[in-house]
N, CA, C and O of each residue as an XYZ file, in Angstrom:
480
protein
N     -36.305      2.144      1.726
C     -35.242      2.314      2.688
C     -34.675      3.721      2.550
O     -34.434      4.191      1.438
N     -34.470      4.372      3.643
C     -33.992      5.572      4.173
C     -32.430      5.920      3.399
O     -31.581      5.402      4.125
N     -31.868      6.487      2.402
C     -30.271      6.985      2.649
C     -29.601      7.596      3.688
O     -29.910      8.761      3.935
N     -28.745      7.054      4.351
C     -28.306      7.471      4.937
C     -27.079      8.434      4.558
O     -26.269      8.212      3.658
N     -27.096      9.672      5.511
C     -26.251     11.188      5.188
C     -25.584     11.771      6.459
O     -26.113     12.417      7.363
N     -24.183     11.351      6.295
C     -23.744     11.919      7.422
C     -23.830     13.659      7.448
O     -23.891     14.471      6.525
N     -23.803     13.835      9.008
C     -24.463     15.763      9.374
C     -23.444     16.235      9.867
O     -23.367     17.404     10.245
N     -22.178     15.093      9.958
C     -20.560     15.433     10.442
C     -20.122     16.745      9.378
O     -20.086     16.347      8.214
N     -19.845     17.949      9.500
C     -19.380     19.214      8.797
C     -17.782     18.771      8.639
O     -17.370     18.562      7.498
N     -17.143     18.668      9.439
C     -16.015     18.398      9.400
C     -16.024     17.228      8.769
O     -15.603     17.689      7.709
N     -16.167     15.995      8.522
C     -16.054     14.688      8.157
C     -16.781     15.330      6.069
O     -16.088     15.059      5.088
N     -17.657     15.825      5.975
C     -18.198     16.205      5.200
C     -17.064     16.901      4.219
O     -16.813     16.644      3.042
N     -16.564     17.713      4.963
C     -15.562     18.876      4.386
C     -14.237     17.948      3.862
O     -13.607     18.284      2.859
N     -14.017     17.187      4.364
C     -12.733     16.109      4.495
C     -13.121     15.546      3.266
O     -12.414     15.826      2.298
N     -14.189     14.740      3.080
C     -14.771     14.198      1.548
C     -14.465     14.358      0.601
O     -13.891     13.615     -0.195
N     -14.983     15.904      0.490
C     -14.731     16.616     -0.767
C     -13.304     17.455     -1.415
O     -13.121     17.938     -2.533
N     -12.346     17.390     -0.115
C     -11.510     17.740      0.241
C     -10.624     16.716     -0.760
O     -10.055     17.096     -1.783
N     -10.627     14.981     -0.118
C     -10.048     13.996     -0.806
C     -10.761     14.044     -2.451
O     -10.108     14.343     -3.451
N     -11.872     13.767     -2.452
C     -12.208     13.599     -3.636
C     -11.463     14.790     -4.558
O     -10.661     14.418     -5.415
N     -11.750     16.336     -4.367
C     -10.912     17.039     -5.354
C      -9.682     16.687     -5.501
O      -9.140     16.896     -6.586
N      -8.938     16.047     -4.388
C      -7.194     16.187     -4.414
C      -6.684     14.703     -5.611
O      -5.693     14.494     -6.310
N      -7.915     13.970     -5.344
C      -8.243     12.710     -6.143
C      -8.091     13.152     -7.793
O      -7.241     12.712     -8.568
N      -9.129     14.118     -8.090
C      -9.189     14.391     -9.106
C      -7.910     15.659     -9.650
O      -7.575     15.913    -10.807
N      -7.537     16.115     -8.701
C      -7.044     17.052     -9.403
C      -5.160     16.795     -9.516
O      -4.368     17.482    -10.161
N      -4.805     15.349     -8.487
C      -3.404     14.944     -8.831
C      -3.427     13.059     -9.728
O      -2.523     12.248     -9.933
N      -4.713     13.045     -9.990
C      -4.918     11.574    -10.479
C      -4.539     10.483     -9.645
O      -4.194      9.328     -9.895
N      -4.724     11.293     -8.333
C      -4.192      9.995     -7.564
C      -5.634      8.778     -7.245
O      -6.729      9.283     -6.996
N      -5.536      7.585     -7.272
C      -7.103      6.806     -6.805
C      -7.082      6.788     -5.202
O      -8.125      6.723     -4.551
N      -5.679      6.858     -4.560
C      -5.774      6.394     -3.608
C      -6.705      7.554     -2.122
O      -6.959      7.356     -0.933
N      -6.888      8.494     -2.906
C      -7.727      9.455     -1.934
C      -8.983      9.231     -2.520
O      -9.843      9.204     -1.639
N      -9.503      9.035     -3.795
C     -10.795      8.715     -4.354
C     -11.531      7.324     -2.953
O     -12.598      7.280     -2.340
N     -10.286      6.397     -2.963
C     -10.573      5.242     -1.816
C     -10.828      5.253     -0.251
O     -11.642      4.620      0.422
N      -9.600      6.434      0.202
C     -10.103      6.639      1.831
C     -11.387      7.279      1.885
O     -12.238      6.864      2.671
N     -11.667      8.526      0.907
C     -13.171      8.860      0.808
C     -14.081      8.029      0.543
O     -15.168      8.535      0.823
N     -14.186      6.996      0.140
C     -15.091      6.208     -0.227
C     -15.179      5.575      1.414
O     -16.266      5.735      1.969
N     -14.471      5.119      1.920
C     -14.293      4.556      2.603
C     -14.318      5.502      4.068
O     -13.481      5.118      4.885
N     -14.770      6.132      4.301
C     -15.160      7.555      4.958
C     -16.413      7.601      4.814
O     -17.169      7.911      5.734
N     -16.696      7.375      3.944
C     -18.736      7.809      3.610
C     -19.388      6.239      4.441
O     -20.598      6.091      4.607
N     -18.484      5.306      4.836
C     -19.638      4.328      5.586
C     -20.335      4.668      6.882
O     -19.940      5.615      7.563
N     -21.220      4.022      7.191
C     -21.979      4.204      8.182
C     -20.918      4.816      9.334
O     -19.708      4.950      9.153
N     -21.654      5.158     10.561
C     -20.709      5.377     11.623
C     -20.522      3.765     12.468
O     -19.441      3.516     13.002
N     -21.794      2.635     12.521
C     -21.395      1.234     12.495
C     -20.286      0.784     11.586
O     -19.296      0.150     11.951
N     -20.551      1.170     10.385
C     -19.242      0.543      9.799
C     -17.967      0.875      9.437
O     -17.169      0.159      8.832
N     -17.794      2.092      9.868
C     -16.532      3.081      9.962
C     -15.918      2.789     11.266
O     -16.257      2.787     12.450
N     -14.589      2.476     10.364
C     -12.815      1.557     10.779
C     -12.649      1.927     12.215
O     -13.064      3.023     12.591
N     -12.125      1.174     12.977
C     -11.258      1.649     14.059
C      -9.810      0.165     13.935
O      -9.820     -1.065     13.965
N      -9.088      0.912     13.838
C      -7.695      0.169     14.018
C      -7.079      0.957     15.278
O      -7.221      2.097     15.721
N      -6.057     -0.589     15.790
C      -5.220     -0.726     17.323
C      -3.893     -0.193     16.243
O      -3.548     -0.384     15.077
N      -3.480      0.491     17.298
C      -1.680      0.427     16.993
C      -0.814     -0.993     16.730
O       0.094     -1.147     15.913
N      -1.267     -1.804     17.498
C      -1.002     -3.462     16.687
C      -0.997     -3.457     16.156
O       0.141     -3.425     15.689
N      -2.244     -3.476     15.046
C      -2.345     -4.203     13.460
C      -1.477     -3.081     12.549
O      -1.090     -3.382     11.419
N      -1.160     -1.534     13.243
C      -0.365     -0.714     12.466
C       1.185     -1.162     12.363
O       1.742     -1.184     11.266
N       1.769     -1.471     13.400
C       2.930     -1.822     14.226
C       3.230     -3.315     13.263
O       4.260     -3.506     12.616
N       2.031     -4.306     13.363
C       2.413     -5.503     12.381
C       2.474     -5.428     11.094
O       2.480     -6.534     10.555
N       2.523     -4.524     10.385
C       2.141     -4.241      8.456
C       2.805     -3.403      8.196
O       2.796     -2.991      7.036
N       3.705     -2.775      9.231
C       4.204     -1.158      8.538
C       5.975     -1.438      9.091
O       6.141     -2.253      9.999
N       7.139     -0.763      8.523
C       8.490     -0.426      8.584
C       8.976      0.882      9.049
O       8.320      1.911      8.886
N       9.858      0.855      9.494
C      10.147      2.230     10.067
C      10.005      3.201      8.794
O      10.467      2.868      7.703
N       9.300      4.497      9.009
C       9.159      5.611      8.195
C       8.547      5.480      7.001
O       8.900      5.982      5.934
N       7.098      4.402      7.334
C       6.168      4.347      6.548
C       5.045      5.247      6.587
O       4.886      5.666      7.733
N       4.063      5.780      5.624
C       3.348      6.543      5.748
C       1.996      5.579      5.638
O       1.751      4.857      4.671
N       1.139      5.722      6.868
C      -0.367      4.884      7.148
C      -1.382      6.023      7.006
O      -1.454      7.167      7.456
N      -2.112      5.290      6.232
C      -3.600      6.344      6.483
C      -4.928      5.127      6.662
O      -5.287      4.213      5.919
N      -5.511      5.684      8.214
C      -6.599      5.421      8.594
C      -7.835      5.773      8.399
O      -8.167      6.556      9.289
N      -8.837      5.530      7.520
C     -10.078      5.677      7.624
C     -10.693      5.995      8.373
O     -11.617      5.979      7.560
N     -11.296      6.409      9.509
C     -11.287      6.049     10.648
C     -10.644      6.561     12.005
O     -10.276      7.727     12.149
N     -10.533      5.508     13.069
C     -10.087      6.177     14.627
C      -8.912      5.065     14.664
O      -8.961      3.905     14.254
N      -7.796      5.787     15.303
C      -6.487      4.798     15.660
C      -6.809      4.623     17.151
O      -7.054      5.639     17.800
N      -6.820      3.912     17.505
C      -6.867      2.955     19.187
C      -5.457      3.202     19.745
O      -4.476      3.630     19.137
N      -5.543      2.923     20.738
C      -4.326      2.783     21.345
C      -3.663      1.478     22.324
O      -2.784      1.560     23.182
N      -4.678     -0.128     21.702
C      -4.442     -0.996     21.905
C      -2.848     -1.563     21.079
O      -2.586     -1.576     19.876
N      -1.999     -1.986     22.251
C      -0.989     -2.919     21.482
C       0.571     -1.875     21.668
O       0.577     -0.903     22.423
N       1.518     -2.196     21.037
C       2.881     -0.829     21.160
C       3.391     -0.949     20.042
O       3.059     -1.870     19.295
N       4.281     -0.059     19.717
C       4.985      0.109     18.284
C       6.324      0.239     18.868
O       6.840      0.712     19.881
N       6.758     -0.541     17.524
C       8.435     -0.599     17.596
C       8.794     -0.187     17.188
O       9.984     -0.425     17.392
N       8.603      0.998     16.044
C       9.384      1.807     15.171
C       8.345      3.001     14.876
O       7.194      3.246     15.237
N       9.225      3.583     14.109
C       8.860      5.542     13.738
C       7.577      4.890     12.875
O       7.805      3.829     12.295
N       6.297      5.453     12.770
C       5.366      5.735     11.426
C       5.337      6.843     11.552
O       5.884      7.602     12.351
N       4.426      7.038     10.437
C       3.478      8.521      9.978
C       2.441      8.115      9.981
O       2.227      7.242      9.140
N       1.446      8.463     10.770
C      -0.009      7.907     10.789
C      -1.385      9.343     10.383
O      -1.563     10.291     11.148
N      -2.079      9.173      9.217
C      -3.046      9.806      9.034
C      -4.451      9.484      9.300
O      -4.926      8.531      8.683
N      -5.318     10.243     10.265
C      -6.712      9.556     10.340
C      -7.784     10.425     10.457
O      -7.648     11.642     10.587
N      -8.825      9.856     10.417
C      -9.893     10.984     10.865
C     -10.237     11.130     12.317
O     -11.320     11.667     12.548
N      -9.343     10.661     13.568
C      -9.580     10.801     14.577
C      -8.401      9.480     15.248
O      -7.964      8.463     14.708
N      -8.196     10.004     16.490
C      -6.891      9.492     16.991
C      -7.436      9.333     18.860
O      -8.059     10.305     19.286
N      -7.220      8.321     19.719
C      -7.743      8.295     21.111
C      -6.040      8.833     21.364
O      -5.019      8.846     20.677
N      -6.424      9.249     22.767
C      -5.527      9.886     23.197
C      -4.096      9.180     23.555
O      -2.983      9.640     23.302
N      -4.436      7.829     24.269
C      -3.405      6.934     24.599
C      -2.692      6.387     22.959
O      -1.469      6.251     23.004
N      -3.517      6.004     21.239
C      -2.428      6.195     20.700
C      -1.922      7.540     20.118
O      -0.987      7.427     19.325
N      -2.288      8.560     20.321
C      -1.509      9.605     20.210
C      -0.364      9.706     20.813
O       0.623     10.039     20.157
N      -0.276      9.459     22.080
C       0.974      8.683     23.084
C       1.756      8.358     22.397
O       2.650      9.098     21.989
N       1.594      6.987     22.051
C       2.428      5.887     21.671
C       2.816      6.293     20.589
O       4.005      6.080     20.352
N       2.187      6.853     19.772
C       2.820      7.347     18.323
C       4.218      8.294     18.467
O       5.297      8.239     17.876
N       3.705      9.173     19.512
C       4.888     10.450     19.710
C       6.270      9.695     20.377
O       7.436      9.790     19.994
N       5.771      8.998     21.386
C       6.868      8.250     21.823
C       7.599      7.645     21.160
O       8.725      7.440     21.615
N       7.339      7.261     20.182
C       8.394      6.584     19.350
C       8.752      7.553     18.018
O       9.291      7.087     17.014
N       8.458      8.652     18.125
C       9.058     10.243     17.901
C       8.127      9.477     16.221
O       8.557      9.493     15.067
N       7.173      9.058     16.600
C       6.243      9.222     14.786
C       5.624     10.415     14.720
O       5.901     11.407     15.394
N       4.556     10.284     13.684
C       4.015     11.571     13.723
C       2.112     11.432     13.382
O       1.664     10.528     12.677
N       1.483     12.190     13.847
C      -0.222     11.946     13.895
C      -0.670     13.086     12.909
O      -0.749     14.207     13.410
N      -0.892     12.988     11.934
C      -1.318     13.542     10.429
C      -2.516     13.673     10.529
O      -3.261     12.814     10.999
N      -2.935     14.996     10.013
C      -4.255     14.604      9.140
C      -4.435     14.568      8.175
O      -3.445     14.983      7.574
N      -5.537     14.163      7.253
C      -5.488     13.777      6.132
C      -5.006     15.130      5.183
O      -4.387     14.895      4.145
N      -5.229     16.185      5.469
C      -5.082     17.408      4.843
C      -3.431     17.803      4.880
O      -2.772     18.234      3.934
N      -3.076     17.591      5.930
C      -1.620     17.150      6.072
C      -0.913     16.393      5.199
O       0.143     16.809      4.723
N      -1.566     14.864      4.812
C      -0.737     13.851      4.181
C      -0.941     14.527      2.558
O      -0.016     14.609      1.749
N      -2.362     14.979      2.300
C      -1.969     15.082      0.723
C      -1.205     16.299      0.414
O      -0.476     16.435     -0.569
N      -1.443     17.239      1.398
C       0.028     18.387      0.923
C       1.343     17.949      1.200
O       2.240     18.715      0.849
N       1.715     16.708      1.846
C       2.937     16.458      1.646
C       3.319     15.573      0.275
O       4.267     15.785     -0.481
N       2.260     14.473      0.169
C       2.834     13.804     -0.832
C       0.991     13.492     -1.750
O       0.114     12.641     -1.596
N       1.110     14.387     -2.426
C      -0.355     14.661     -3.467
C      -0.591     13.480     -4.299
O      -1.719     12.992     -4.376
N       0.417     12.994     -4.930
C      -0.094     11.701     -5.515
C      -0.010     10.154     -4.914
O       0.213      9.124     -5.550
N      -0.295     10.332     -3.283
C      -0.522      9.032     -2.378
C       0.713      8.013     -2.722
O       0.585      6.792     -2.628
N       2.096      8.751     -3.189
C       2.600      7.018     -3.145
C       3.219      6.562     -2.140
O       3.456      7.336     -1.212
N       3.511      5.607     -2.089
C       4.032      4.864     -0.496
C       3.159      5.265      0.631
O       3.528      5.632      1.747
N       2.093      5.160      0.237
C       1.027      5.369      1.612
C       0.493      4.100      1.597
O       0.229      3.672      0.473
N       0.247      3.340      2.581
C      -0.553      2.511      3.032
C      -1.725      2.675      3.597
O      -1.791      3.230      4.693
N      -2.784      2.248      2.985
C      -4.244      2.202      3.836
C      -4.484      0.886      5.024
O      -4.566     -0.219      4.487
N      -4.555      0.887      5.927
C      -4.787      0.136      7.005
C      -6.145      0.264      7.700
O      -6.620      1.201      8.341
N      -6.647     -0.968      7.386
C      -8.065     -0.972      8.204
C      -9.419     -1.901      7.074
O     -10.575     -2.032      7.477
């Protein structure tokens, strides 16, 4: 059987990106979205703003694996980090004055992942 190797540069760069920030603030929780980043493109996450909206409190910090949808509405402020965002929830996020992160974003704000939630 074939290994499969993603040829994504950007997705690639992001990897190694988490993994050093992993190693170099002892945090596990970026060792995990990278892990979880390296699956197939079949098996790589897509989460609705729903399932974000049902698990999270106002001025929680989410990180997505993955693509955020823009199925469902939110009732309160997040912080949402992902590897890709559809346009309609980019919408919905701003509208409720949250904010759309990227991952390079979330670990220079808070390097050792705490109070981040992984969703997906």
């Amino acid at each position: 059987m074939k290994k499969l190797k993603t040829t994504n540069p950007e997705l690639i760069s992001l990897i190694k990106f988490l993994k050093k920030a992993a190693r170099e603030n002892n945090a596990e929780i970026w060792r995990d979205i990278a892990e979880k980043l390296l699956a197939s493109r079949r098996r790589r996450l897509a989460v609705n703003l729903s399932r974000i909206n049902r698990y999270t409190e106002k001025g929680t910090f989410v990180a997505v694996p993955g693509k955020v949808l823009g199925t469902g509405n939110l009732d309160h402020q997040v912080k949402v980090a992902a590897f890709s965002f559809s346009e309609k929830a980019r919408e919905k996020i701003k509208r409720k004055r949250g904010s759309c992160l990227t991952f390079y974003q979330l670990v220079k704000k808070n390097p050792k992942g705490s109070n981040v939630k992984i969703i997906g």
